[in-house]
C-alpha positions as CSV (number, residue, x, y, z in Angstrom):
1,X,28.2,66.1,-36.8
2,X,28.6,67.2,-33.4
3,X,25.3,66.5,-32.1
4,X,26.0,62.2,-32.4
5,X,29.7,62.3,-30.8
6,X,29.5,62.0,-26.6
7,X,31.7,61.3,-24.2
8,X,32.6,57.8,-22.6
9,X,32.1,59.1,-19.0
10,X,28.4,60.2,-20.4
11,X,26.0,58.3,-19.0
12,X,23.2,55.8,-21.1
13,X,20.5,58.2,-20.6
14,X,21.9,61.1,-21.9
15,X,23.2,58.7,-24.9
16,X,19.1,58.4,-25.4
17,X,18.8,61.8,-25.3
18,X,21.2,62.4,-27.9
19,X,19.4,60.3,-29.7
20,X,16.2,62.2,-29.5
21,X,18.0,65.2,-30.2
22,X,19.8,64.2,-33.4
23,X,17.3,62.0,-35.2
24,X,19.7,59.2,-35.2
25,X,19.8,56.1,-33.6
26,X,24.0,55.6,-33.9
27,X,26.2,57.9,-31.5
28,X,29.7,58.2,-31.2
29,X,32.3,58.0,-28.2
30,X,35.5,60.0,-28.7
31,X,38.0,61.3,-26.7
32,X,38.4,65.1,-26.1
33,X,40.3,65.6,-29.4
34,X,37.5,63.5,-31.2
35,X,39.3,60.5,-31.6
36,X,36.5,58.0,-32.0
37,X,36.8,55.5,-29.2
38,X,33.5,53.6,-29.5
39,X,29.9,53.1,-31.3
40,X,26.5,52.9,-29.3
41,X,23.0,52.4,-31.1
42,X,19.8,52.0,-29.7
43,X,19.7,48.5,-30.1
44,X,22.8,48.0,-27.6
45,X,20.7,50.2,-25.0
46,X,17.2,48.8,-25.5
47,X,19.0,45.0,-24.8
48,X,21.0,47.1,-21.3
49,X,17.1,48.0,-20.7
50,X,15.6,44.4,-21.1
51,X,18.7,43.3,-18.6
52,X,17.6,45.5,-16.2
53,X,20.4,47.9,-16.7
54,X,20.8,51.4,-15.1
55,X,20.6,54.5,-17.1
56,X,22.6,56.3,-15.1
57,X,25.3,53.8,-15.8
58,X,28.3,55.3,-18.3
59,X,28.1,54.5,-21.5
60,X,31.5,52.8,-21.7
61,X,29.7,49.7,-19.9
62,X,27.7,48.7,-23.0
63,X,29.5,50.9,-25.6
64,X,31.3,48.7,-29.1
65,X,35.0,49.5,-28.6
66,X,35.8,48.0,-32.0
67,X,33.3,50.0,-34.1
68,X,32.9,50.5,-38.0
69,X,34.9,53.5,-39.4
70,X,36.1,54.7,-43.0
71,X,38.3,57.2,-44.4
72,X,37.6,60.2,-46.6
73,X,38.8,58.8,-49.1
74,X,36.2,55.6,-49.0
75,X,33.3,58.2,-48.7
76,X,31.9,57.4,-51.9
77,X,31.4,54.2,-50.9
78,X,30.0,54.6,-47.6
79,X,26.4,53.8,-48.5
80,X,27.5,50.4,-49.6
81,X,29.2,49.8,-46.9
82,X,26.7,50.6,-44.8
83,X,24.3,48.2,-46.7
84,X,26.9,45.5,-46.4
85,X,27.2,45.3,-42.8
86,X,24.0,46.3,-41.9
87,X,24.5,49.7,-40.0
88,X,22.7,52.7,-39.2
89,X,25.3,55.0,-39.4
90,X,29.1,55.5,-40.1
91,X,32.0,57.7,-38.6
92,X,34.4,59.5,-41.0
93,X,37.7,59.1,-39.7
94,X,41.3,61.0,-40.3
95,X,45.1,59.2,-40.4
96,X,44.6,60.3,-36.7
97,X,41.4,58.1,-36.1
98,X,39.6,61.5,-35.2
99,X,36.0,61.6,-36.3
100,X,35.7,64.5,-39.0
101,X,32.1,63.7,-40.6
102,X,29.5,61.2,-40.0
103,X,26.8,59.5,-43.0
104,X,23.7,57.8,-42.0
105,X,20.9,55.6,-43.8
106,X,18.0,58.5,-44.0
107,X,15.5,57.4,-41.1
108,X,13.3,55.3,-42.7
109,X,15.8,53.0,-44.9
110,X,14.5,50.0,-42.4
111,X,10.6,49.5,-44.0
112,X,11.9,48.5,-47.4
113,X,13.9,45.6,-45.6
114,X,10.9,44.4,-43.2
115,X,7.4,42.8,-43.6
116,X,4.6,41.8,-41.5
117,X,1.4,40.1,-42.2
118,X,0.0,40.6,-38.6
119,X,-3.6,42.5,-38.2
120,X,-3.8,45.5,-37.1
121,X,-6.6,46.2,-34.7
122,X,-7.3,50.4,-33.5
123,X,-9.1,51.4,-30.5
124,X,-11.5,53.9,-32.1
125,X,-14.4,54.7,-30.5
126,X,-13.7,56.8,-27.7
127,X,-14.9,60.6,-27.4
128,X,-11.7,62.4,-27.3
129,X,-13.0,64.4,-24.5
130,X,-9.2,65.8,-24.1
131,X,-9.6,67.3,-28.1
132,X,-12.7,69.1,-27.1
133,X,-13.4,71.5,-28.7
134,X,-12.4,69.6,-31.9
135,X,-14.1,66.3,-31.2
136,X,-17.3,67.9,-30.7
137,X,-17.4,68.1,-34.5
138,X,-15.1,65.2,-35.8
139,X,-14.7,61.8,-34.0
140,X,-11.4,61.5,-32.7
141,X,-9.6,59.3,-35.5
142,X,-10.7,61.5,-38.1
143,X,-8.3,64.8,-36.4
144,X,-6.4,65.4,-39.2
145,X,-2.5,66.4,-38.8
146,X,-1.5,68.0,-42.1
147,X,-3.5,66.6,-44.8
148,X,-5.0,63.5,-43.7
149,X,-7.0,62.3,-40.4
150,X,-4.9,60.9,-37.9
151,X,-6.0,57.4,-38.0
152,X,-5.0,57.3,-41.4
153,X,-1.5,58.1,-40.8
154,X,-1.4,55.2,-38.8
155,X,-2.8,52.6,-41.1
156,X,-0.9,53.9,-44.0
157,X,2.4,53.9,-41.5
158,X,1.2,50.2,-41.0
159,X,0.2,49.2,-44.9
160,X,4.5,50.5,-45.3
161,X,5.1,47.3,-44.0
162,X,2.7,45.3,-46.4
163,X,0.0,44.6,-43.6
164,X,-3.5,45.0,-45.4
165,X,-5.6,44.2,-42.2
166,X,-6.6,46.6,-40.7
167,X,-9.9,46.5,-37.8
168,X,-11.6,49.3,-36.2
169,X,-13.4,48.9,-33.2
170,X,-16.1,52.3,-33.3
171,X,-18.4,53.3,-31.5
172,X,-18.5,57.7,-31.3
173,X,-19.9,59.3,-34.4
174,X,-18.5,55.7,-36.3
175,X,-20.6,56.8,-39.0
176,X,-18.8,59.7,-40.3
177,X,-15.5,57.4,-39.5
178,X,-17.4,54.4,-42.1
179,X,-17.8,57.6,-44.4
180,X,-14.3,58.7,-44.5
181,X,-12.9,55.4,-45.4
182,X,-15.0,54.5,-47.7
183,X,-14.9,57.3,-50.0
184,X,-11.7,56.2,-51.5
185,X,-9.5,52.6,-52.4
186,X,-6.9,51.9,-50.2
187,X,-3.7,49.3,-50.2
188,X,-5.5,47.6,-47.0
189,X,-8.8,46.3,-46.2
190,X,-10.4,48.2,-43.1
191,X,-12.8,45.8,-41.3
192,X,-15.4,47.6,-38.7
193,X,-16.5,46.1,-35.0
194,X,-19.5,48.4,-33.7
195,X,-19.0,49.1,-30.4
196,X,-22.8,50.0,-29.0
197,X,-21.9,50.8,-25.6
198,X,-18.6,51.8,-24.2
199,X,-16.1,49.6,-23.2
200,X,-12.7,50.9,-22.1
201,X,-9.3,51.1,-23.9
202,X,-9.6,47.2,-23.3
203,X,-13.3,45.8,-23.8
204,X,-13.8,46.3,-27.3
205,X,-11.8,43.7,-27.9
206,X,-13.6,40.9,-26.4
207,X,-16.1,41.9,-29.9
208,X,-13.4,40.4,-31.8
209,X,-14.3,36.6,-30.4
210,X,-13.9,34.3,-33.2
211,X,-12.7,37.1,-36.1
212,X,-9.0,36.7,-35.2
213,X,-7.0,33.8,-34.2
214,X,-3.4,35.2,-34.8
215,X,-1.0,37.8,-33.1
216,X,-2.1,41.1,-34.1
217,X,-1.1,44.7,-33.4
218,X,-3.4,47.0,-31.4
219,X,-3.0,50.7,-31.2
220,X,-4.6,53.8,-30.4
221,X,-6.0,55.8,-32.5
222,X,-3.9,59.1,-32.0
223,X,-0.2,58.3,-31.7
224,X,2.6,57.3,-34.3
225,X,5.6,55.8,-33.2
226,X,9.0,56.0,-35.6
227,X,10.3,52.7,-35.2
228,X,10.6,49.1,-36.8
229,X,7.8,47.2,-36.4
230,X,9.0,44.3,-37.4
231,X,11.5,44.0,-34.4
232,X,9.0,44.7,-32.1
233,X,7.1,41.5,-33.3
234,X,10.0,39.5,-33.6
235,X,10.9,40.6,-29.8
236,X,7.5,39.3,-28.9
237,X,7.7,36.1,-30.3
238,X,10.8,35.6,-29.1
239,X,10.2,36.4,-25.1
240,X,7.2,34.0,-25.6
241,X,5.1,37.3,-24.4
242,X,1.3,37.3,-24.5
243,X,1.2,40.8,-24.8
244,X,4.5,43.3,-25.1
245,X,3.7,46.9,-24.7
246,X,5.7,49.9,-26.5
247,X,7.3,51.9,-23.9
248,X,9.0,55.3,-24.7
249,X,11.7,57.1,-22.3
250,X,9.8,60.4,-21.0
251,X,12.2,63.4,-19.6
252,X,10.1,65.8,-17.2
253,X,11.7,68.9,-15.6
254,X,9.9,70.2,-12.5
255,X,9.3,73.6,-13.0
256,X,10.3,74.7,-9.4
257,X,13.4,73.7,-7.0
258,X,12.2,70.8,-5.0
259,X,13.1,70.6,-1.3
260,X,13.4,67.9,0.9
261,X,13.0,68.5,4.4
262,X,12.7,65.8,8.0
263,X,12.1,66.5,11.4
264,X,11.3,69.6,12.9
265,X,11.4,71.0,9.0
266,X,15.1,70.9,8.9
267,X,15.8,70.9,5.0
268,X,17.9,67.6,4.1
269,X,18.0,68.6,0.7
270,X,17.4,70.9,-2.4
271,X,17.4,70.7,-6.7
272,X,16.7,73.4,-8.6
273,X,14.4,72.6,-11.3
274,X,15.2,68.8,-11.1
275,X,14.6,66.2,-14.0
276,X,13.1,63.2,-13.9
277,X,13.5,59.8,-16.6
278,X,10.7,57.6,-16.9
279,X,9.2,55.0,-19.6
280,X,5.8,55.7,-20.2
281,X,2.6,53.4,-22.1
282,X,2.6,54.4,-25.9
283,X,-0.9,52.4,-26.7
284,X,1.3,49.9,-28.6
285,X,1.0,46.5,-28.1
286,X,1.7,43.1,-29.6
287,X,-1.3,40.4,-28.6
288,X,-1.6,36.9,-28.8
289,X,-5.7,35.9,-29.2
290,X,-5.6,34.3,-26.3
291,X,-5.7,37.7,-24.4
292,X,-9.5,38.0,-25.6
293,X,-10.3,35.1,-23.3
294,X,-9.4,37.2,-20.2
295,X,-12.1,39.0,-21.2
296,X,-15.9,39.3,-20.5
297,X,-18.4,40.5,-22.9
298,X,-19.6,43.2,-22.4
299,X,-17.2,44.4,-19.8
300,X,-15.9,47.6,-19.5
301,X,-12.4,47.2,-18.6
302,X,-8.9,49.3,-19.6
303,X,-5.8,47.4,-21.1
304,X,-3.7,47.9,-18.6
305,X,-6.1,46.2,-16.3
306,X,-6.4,43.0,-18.8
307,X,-2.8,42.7,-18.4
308,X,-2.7,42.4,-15.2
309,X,-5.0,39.8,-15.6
310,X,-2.2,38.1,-17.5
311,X,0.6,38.6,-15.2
312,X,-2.0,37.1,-12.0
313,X,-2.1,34.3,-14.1
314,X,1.5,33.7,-14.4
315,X,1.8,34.3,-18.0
316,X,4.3,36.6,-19.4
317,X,3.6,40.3,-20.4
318,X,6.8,42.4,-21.3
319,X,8.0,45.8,-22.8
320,X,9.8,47.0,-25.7
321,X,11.4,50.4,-25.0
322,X,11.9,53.4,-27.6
323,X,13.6,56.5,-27.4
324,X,10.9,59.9,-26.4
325,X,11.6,61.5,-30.0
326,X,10.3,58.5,-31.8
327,X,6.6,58.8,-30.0
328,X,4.0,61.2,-31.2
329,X,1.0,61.6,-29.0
330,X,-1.7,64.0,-30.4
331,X,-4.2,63.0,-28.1
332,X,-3.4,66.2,-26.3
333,X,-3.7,69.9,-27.9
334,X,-0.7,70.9,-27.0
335,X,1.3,67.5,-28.5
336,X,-1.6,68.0,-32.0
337,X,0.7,71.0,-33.4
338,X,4.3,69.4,-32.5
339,X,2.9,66.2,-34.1
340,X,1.5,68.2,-37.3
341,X,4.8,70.6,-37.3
342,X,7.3,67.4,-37.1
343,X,5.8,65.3,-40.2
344,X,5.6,68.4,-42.2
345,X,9.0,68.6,-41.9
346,X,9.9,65.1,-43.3
């Protein structure tokens, strides 16, 4: 229980990291004897984000003072409440007010309440070069975490959701990925695009010219992100975006104390082993089809660059923001094994 209950003078970013470190996306404010005080979820800070909200800020400035509690004598019913109003998660409360056990929805509850139609289209056809040695072997979609090939983790996380589009764009060893996939039925079609020559994270798409003409989905093909997709389409549609890219939180610790130092070397300052907060490109995106006409054929060009494009054009491109714990990257070797050890566990 512990590890959701903070403190009002804690600031938003360490609300995220609690967060991260508790699986949940509800904390809790209480006083030093646990009364509760307030609720937070991640909803409340993704909107402080979009506002252009500090995360240093305390958590007191965005925090619900008149938050959802029951006693333990309701407890039984706590799932149904839950259900009724719509919440993530519930505090347990004493005659005292003071928080003595928590219940939550289990992590997922949201897919059986959301549904998309949208394609999906995956970026597929790169080498991998940063997988070698495996990708000199198996293309880079095919890298299986636990018992199935990366790319089909993410499809089947999509087809949760009812979306039976999917569209590869291939081009590295794309034979053995056409093999794969067609050895067994699926609950989604899986078109191909051949990609002959390479094209960046972002030219490939210019193949799909005429073969979409609706908002679709593109992703990479090595990263799973734990949220609800269905919000982040309905964010898109409602900022009016052209293209609105996932963004997760990233912590970094420098390794080393950092020194700051001005004229004559004179040291100005000094952190020992200082942190640093930044949000970071998943390789998630919503896209409107009109972002294939910024395109050239044939042009090699990354996605980043395309949006860009957008924004010099005066059209809008935005971001949704998730928590760090809720991105999984295996396109690194080091982040394969955390990815394979973290879905094993569910």
């Amino acid at each position: 229980m512990d590890n959701v209950l903070i403190r009002e003078d804690d600031s938003i970013l360490q609300a995220m990291r609690t967060f991260d470190a508790s699986g949940r996306r509800t904390v809790f404010i209480v006083d030093d004897s646990n009364k509760l005080l307030a609720a937070l979820s991640e909803g409340d800070v993704r909107r402080f984000i979009l506002s252009g909200g500090d995360l240093n800020e305390s958590v007191k400035k965005i925090a619900n003072y008149k938050p959802r509690s029951i006693t333990e004598d309701e407890k039984a019913d706590a799932r149904d409440f839950l259900r009724r109003h719509n919440i993530e998660g519930l505090p347990i409360v004493d005659e005292n007010g003071v928080v003595i056990d928590t219940v939550f929805w289990s992590e997922n509850h949201y897919k059986k309440h959301s549904t998309l139609s949208t394609p999906v289209v995956m970026m597929a056809g790169g080498k991998g070069t940063r997988l070698y040695p495996y990708t000199r072997i198996l293309p880079k979609p095919l890298i299986p975490v636990g018992e199935k090939p990366i790319a089909e983790l993410i499809m089947d996380s999509f087809a949760d959701y009812g979306i039976d589009r999917m569209i590869m764009i291939v081009n590295h060893k794309k034979n053995m990925i056409k093999s794969y996939f067609g050895e067994a039925e699926r609950p989604y079609n899986i078109e191909y695009i051949d990609e002959d020559e390479p094209l960046g994270t972002g030219g490939g798409l210019a193949l799909l010219r005429g073969k979409i003409n609706e908002t679709f989905i593109l992703t990479n093909c090595d990263i799973l992100i734990e949220e609800d997709y269905s919000k982040i389409y309905e964010h898109h549609k409602k900022e009016g975006n052209l293209v609105t890219m996932v963004c997760s939180l990233r912590n970094f610790q420098v390794a080393y104390g950092v020194v700051e130092f001005g004229e004559h070397g004179n040291i100005t300052d000094m952190k020992e082993k200082p942190e640093f907060s930044f949000f970071t490109n998943t390789g998630i995106y919503v896209v409107e089809p009109e972002v294939i006409d910024y395109i050239k054929d044939g042009e090699f060009i990354g996605f980043p660059d395309i949006i860009n494009r957008i924004k010099n054009d005066g059209k809008k491109a935005g971001v949704y923001p998730i928590n760090e714990n809720t991105w999984m990257d295996m396109g690194q070797l080091d982040e394969l094994s955390k990815m394979e050890s973290r879905l094993r566990g569910k």
